[in-house]
C-alpha positions as CSV (number, residue, x, y, z in Angstrom):
1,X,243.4,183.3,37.9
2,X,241.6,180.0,38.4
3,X,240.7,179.0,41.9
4,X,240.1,175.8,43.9
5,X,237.2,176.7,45.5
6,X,234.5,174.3,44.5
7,X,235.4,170.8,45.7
8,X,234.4,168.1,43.2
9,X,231.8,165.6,43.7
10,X,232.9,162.1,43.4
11,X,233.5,160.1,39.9
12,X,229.7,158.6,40.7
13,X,227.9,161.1,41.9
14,X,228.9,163.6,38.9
15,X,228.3,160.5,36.2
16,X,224.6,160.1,37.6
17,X,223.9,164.1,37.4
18,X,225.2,164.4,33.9
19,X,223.6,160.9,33.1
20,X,220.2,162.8,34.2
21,X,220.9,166.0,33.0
22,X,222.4,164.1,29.3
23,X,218.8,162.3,29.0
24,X,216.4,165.1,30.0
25,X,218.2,167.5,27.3
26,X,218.3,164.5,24.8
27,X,214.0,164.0,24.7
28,X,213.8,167.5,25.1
29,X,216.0,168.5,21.3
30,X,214.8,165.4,20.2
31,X,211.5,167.1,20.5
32,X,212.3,170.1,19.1
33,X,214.9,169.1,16.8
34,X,212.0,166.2,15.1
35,X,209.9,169.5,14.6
36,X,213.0,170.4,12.4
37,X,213.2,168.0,10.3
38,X,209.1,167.8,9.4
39,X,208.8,171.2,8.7
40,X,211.8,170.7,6.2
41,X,210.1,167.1,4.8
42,X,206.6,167.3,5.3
43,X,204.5,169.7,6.8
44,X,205.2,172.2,3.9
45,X,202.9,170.2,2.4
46,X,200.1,168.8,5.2
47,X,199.9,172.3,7.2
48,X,201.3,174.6,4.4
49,X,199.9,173.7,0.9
50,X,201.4,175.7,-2.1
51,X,201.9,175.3,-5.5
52,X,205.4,176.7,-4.9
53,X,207.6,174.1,-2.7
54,X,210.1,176.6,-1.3
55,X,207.3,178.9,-0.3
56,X,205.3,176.2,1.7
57,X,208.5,175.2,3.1
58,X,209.6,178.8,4.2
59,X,205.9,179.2,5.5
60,X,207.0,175.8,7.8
61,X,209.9,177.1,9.0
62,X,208.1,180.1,10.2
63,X,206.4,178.5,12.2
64,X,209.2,176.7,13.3
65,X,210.8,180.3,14.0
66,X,207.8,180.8,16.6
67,X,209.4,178.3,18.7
68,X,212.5,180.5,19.1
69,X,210.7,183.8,19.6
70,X,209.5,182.1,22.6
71,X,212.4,180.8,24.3
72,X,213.7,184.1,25.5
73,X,210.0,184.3,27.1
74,X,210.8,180.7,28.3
75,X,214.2,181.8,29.7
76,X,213.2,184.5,31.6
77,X,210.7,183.0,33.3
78,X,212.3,179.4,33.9
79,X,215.4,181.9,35.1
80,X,213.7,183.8,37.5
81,X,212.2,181.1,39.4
82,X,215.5,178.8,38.7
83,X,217.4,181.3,40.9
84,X,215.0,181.6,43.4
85,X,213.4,177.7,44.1
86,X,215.8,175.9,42.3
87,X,217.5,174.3,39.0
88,X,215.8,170.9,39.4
89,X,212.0,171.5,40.1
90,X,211.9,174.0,36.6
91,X,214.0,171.4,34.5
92,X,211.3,168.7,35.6
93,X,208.3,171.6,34.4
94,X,210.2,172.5,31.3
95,X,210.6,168.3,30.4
96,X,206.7,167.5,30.7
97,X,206.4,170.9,28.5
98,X,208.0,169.9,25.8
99,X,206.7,166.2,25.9
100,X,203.2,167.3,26.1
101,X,203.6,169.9,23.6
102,X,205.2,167.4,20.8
103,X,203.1,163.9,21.7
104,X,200.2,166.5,20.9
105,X,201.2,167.5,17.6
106,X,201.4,163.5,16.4
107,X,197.8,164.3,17.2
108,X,197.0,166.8,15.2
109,X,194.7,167.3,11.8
110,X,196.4,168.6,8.9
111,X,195.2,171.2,6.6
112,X,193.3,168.8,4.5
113,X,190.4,167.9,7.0
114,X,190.0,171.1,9.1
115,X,191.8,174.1,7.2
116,X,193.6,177.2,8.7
117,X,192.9,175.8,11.9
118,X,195.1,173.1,11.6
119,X,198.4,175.6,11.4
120,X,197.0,177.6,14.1
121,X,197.0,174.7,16.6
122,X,200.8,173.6,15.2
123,X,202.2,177.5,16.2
124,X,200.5,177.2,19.1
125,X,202.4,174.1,20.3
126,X,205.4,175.4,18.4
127,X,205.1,178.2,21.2
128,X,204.7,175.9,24.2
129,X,207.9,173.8,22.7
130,X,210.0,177.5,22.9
131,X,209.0,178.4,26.4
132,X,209.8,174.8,27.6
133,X,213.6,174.8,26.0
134,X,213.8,178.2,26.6
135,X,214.3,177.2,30.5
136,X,215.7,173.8,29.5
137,X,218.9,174.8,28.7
138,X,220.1,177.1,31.4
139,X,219.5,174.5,34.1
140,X,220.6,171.4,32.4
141,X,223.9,172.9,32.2
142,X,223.9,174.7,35.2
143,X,223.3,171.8,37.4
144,X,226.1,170.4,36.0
145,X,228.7,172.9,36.1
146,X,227.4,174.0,40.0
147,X,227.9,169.9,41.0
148,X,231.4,169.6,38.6
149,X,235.0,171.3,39.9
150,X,236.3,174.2,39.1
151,X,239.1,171.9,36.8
152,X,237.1,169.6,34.9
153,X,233.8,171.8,34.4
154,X,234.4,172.1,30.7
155,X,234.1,168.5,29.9
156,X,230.9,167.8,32.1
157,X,229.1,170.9,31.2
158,X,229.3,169.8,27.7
159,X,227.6,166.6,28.2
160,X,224.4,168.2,28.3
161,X,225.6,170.2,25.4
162,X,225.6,166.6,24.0
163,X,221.9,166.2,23.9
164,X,221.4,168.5,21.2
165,X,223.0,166.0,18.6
166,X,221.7,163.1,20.6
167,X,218.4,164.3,20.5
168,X,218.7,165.5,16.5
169,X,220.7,161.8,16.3
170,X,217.4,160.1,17.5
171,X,214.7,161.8,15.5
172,X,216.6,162.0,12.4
173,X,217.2,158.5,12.7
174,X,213.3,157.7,13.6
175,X,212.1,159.8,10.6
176,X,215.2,158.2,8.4
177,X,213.9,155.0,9.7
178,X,210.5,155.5,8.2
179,X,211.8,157.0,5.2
180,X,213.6,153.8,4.3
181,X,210.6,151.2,5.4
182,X,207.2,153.4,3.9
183,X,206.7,154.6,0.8
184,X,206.2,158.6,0.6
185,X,202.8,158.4,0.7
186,X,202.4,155.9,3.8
187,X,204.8,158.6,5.1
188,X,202.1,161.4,4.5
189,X,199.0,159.6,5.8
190,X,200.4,158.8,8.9
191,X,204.3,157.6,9.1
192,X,205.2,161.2,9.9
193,X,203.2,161.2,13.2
194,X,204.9,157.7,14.7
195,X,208.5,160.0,16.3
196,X,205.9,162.8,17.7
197,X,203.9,160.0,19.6
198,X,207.1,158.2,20.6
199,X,207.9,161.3,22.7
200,X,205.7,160.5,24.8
201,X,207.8,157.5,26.0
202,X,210.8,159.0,25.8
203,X,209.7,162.0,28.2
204,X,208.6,159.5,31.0
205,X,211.7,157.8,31.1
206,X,213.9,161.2,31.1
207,X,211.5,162.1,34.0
208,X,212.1,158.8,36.1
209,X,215.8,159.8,35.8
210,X,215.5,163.6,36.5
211,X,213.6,164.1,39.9
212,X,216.3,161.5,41.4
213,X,218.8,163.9,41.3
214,X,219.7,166.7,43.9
215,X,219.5,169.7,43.7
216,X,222.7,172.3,43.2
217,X,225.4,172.5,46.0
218,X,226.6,175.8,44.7
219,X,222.4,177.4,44.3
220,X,221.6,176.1,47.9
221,X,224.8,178.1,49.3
222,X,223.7,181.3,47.6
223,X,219.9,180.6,48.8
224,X,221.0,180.0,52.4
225,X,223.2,183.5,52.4
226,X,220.2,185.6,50.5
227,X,217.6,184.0,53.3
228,X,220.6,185.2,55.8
229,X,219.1,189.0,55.5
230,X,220.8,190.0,52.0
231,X,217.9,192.3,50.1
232,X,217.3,190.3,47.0
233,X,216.5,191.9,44.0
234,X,214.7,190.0,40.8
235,X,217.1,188.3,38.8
236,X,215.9,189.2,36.0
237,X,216.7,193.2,37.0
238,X,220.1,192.3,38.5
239,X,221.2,190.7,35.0
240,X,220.0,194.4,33.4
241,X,221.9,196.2,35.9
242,X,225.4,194.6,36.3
243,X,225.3,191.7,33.5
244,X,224.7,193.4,30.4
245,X,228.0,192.7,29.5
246,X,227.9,189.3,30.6
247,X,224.7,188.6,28.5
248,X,226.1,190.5,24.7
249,X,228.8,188.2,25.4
250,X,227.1,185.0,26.2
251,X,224.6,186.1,22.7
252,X,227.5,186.5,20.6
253,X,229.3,183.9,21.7
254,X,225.9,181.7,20.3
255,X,225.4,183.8,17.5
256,X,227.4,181.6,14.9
257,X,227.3,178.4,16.7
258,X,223.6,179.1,16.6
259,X,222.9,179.9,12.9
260,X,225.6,177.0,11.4
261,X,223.8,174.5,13.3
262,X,220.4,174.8,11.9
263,X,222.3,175.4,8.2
264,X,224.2,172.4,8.7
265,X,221.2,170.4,10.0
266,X,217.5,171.9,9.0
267,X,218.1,174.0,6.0
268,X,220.6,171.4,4.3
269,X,217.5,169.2,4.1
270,X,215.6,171.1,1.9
271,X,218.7,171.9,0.2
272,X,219.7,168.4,-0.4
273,X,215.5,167.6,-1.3
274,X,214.5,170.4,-3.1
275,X,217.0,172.0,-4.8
276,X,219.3,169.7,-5.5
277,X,216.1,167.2,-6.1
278,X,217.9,164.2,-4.8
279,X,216.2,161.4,-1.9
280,X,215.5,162.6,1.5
281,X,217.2,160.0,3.1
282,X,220.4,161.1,1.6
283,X,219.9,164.3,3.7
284,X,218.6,162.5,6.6
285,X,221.1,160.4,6.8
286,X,224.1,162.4,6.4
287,X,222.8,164.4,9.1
288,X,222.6,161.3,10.8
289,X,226.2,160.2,10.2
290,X,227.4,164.2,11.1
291,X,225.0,163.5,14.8
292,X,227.1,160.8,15.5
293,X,230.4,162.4,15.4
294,X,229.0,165.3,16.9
295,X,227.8,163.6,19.6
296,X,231.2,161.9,20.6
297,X,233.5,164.7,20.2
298,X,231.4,167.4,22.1
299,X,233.1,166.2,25.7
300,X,236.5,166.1,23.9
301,X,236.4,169.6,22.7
302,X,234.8,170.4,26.6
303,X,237.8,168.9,28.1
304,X,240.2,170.4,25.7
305,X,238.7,173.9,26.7
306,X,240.1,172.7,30.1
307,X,243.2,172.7,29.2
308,X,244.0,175.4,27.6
309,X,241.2,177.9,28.2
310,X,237.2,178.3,27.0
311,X,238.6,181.1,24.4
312,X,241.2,179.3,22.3
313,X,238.7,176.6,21.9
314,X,235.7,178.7,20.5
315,X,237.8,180.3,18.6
316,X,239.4,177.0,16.9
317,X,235.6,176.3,16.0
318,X,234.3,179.8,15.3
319,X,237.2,180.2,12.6
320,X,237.5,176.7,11.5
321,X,233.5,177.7,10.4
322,X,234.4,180.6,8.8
323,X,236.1,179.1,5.9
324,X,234.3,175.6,5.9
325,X,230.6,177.5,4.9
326,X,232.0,177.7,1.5
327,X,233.8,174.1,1.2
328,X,230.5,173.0,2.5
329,X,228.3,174.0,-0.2
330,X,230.7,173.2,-2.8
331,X,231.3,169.5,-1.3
332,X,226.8,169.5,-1.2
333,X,226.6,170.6,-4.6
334,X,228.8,166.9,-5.7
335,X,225.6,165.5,-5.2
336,X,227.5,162.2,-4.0
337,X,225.9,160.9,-0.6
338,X,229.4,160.4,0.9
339,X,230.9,163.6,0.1
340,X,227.7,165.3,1.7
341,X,227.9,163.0,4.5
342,X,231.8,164.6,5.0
343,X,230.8,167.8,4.2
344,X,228.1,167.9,7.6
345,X,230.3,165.8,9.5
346,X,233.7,168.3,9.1
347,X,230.7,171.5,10.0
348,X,229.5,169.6,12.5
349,X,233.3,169.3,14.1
350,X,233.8,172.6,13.9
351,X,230.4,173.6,15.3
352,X,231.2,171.3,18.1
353,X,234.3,173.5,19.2
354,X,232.4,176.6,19.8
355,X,229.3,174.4,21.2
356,X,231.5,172.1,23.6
357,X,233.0,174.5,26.0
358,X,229.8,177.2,25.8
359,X,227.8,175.2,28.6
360,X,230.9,176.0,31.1
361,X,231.7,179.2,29.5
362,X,228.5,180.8,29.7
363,X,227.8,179.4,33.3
364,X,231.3,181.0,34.6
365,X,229.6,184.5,33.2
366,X,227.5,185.0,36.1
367,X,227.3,185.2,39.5
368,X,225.1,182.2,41.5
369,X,221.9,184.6,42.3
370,X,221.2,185.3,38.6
371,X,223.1,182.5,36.7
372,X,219.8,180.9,35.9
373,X,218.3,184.3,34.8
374,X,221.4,185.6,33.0
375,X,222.5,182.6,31.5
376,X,219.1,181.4,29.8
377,X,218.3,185.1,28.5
378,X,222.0,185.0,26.8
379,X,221.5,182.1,25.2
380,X,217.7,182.3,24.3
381,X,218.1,185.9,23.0
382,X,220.7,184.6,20.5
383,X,218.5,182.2,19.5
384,X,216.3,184.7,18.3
385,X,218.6,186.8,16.0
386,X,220.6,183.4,15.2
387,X,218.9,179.6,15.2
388,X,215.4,181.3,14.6
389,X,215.8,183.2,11.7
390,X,218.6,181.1,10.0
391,X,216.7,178.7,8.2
392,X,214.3,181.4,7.1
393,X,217.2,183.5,5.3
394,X,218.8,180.9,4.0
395,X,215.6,179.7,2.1
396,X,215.2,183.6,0.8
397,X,218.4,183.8,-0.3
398,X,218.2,180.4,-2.2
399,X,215.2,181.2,-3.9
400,X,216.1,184.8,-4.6
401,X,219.4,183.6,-6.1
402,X,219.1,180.1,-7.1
403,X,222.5,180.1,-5.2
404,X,224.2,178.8,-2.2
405,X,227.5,181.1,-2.5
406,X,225.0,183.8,-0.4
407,X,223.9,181.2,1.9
408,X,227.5,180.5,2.8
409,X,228.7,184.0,3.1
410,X,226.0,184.4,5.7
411,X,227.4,181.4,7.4
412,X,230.8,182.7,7.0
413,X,230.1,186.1,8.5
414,X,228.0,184.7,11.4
415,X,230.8,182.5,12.6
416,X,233.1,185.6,12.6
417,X,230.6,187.2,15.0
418,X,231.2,184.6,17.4
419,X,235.2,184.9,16.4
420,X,235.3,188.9,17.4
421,X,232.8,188.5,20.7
422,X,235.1,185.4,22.2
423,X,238.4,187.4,21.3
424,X,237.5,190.4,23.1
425,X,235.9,188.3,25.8
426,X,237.5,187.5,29.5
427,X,239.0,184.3,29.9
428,X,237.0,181.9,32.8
429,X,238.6,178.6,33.0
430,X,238.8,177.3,36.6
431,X,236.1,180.3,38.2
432,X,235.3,179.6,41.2
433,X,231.3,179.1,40.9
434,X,230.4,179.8,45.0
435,X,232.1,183.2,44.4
436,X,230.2,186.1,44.2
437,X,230.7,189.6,42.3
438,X,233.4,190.7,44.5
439,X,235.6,187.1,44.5
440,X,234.8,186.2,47.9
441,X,233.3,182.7,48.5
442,X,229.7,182.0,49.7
443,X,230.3,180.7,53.2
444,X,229.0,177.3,54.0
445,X,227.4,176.0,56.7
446,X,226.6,172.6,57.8
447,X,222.6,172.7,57.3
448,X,223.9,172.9,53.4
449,X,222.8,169.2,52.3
450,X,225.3,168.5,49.7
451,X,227.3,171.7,49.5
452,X,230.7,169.7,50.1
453,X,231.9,166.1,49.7
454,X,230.5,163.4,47.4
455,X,227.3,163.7,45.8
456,X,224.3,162.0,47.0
457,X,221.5,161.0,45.0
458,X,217.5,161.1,46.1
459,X,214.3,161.7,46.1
């Protein structure tokens, strides 16, 4: 039963904390995302040099797997002090992370000039990259839905949920960019390195714009009735002991969202490039086109989830996936730019149903004390077992079967993951976030800066 218990910021105050919380996340995919897309075009070739291009290609997305095995890492550890000093100092950590991280791999030496050790130092900031987004995600959203009401969470939680096609829009669009104005070997020398360096731009302005904001109403209640005399346990061993159910949820709930995405966006680039042996900026900029519709209708299918319930929503999405996979290879396979440019676009809908409400689904999971904690080890363990590995099996399975009908029944079934966990899952539309386990509200008082009324913006 939904309840009224969190009282909405104003119209301005919540625009300014998603604005914030919108252009943080965006640098920090855009990071991660550009990583993507080079180990797809190029460093197959200036880190991983074969005389096979799939297998230097699926030695590049390995490493760009190491980024995911480290965001669960990330997550715990960006959880545990999330719930215990707060959502904004660790988003403002996790940002400079990331930034330094990726403005230090446009400064790197390929294989050519120094060898093995030029791979070794790109896993190494892959790994730093991981363990920064691996605590970016939990708080981005969770200072959104703890500042939004209980009615209209859905459709500013997903805002955030916005940057990850915002920040894949901008660095596909940087690298397509350069694609169009070098030739491939200018792109080789030194074009590729242009969108890593430019993050180092991008991540002082998203920093200028995060530490304005406050810090969560709902998180400063819970801190005030924990300092009150409650015993406080680790977060990280309260989510084991009463949230496991909470956390196989919020994991399957990712698990197909998770693994479409980085079909519909990585692997389709060496699909479109390799196999299909057509121009990379065909790939790019489908993916490009498919960014920007993904980008717009994110909030709609937040707000939509509403409505009429986080569940219906996912499940519109997970489903819809199910039986796209298969158009979406055979649309591909036309070889005719707009057809592929529909064929992402239409995934890229559908992924945005299950990826638009799962920012305020996820959030309404867990109780205040370990949302950071619970919420960031949901989401970065899927990762793991979904986004991580999918580009890497969906290479294999090319080159094992000179096919995509496997790749798309992998698709397929990983969407219907997603299907069975949200259908079995409990409905949380309209939870009361300042409730704890037992449904009783975490009492204010007035030393509570920002708990109730409008929200206020400062240093």
């Amino acid at each position: 039963m939904a309840s009224q218990g969190t009282a909405p910021p104003t119209r301005a105050g919540i625009i300014r904390i998603v604005a914030a919380s919108l252009v943080g996340t965006t640098v920090e995919w855009y990071d991660f995302f550009l990583y993507g897309s080079a180990a797809a075009l190029v460093f197959n070739s200036l880190f991983f040099p074969s005389s096979d291009p799939l297998v230097g290609t699926l030695l590049s997305f390995l490493t760009y797997a190491v980024g995911f095995a480290a965001r669960p890492l990330g997550g715990v550890v960006f959880g545990h002090y999330g719930d215990r000093m707060g959502r904004k100092k660790l988003l403002v950590v996790s940002l400079l992370m990331m930034g330094g991280a990726t403005f230090a791999m446009g400064l790197l030496p390929t294989h050519a000039s120094v060898g093995v050790g030029a791979p070794i130092l790109l896993t190494v900031l892959r790994l730093v990259q991981g363990f920064a987004l691996g605590g970016e995600w939990g708080g981005a959203v969770l200072l959104v839905s703890e500042h939004g009401g209980d009615r209209s969470r859905g459709f500013w939680a997903s805002w955030p949920q916005a940057g990850a096609p915002g920040g894949n829009l901008l660095a596909t669009g940087v690298l397509a960019l350069l694609a169009a104005v070098q030739s491939d070997e200018a792109f080789l020398a030194w074009g590729w390195r242009v969108p890593f360096l430019l993050s180092g731009v991008l991540v002082m302005i998203g920093l200028w714009i995060r530490i304005s904001v406050t810090e969560s109403p709902v998180f400063l209640q819970a801190r005030q009735k924990a300092q009150a005399g409650a015993e406080v346990k680790p977060p990280v061993v309260e989510v084991f002991r009463k949230s496991r159910r909470e956390v196989l949820t919020a994991i399957g709930t990712r698990f197909g969202e998770n693994i479409s995405y980085y079909i519909l966006t990585a692997f389709v680039l060496v699909y479109v490039t390799v196999h299909l042996e057509l121009p990379k900026s065909d790939a790019l900029n489908a993916v490009l086109i498919g960014s920007a519709f993904h980008f717009v209708t994110i909030p709609l299918w937040g707000a939509l989830s509403d409505r009429i319930g986080r569940r219906p929503v996912t499940l519109i999405g997970a489903l819809g996936m199910a039986g796209w996979a298969f158009a979406f290879f055979a649309l591909v396979d036309s070889r005719s730019f707009p057809v592929i440019a529909l064929a992402v676009t239409v995934g890229l809908l559908f992924h945005g149903a299950m990826y638009g409400p799962q920012a305020a689904f996820i959030s309404e999971l867990f109780d205040t004390r370990v949302r950071y904690s619970g919420a960031s080890m949901g989401s970065q363990l899927a990762s793991i077992i979904g986004g991580a590995l999918a580009p890497i099996i969906a290479v294999e399975l090319l080159k094992d079967y000179d096919s995509a009908l496997p790749v798309a029944l992998y698709m397929s079934l990983a969407a219907l993951v997603t299907a069975v966990t949200v259908h079995f899952a409990r409905e949380t539309r309209g939870r009361d976030l300042t409730a704890d386990e037992t449904g009783a509200p975490v009492p204010h008082t007035a030393a509570e800066p920002g708990a109730n009324g409008p929200v206020r913006l400062g240093g």
